[in-house]
Structures are given as C-alpha cells and as structure tokens.
C-alpha positions in Angstrom: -8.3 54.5 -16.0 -8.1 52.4 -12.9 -10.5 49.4 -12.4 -10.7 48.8 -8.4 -12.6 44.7 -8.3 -12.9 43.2 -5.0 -12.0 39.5 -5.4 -14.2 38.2 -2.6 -17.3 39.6 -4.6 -17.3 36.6 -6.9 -17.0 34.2 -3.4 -19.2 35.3 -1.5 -23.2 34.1 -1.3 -22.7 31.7 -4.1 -22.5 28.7 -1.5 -25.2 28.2 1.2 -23.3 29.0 5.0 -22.0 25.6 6.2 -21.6 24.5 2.5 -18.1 24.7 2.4 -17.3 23.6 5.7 -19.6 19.8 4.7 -17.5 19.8 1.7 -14.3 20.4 3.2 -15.4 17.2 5.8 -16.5 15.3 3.2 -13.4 15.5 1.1 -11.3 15.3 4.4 -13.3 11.7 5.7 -12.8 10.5 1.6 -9.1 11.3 1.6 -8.8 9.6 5.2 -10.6 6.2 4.1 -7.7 5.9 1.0 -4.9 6.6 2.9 -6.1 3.9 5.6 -7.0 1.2 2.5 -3.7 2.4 0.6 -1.8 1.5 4.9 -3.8 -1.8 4.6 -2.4 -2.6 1.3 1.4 -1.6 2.1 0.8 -3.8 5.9 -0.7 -6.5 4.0 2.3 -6.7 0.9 4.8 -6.2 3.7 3.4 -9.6 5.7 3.6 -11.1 2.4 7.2 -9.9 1.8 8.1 -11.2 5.3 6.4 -14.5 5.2 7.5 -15.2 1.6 11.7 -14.5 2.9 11.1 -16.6 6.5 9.7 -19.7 4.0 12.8 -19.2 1.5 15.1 -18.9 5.3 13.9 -22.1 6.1 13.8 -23.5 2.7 17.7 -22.9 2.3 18.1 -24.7 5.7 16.9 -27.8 4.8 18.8 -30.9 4.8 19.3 -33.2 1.4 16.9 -35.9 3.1 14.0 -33.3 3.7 14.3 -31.8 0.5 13.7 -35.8 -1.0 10.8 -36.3 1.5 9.1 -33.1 0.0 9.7 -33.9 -3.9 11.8 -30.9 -3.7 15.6 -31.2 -6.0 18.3 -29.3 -4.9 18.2 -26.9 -8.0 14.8 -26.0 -7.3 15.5 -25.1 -3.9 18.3 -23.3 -4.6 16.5 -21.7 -7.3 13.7 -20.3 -5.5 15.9 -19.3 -2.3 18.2 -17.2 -5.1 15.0 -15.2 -5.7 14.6 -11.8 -3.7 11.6 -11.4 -1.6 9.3 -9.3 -3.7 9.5 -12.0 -6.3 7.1 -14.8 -5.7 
C-alpha cells in the first residue's frame, strides 16, 4: 500500500496572497536595522581603540618635565602605555 501526499497541500491557502512576501520584508528591514546598529557599535569601539593607542603614543613620548607638569610619575606612565589598546 502506497500513500501518494502532495507536500504543497499543507502550504498552500493557509496565508493570505502577499502575506509571505510582507513577512519576508519585514524580517529582511529587521535583520538590516541590527546589522547597521551591530557596524555602529564595531565603528564606534574601533575609534575608541584608535584614540585610546594615539593617547598612550603620545603619552610614551613625553618628556620627564611634562610628565611633572601633569602630576603624572614615570611608573604610571609607563604603566598605562604597557597596556594593549583594548584595555582601558
């Protein structure tokens, strides 16, 4: 005994015609909006990164006189430009 079952039987007229393609928009336009605030969020750690290894650049270049102007010892600032970027 051989049972023949069309598939597409189940599919079809259960959604509205259009239903599926406002869905699939929908879901497209939501998956868009967190991939552009998830780039925002990488662009905006990335500046962060950058600015935070310029400072620590400039920091290490910093004569003994400037570092005593700013209150700053020279283990601090050789403390904080030891620390990788990511690190604040």
């Amino acid at each position: 005994m051989t049972i023949n079952q069309n598939c597409s039987d189940t599919i079809v007229g259960q959604l509205p015609t259009g239903t599926t393609d406002l869905n699939w928009r929908r879901w497209l336009g939501e998956g868009l909006a967190l991939l552009a605030a998830d780039a925002r969020d990488l662009f905006g750690v990335l500046v962060r990164w950058q600015k935070r290894s310029q400072s620590r650049f400039e920091l290490a270049s910093l004569d003994e006189r400037t570092l005593k102007d700013l209150g700053i010892s020279r283990g601090d600032r050789d403390w904080e430009v030891a620390k990788p970027f990511w690190r604040e």
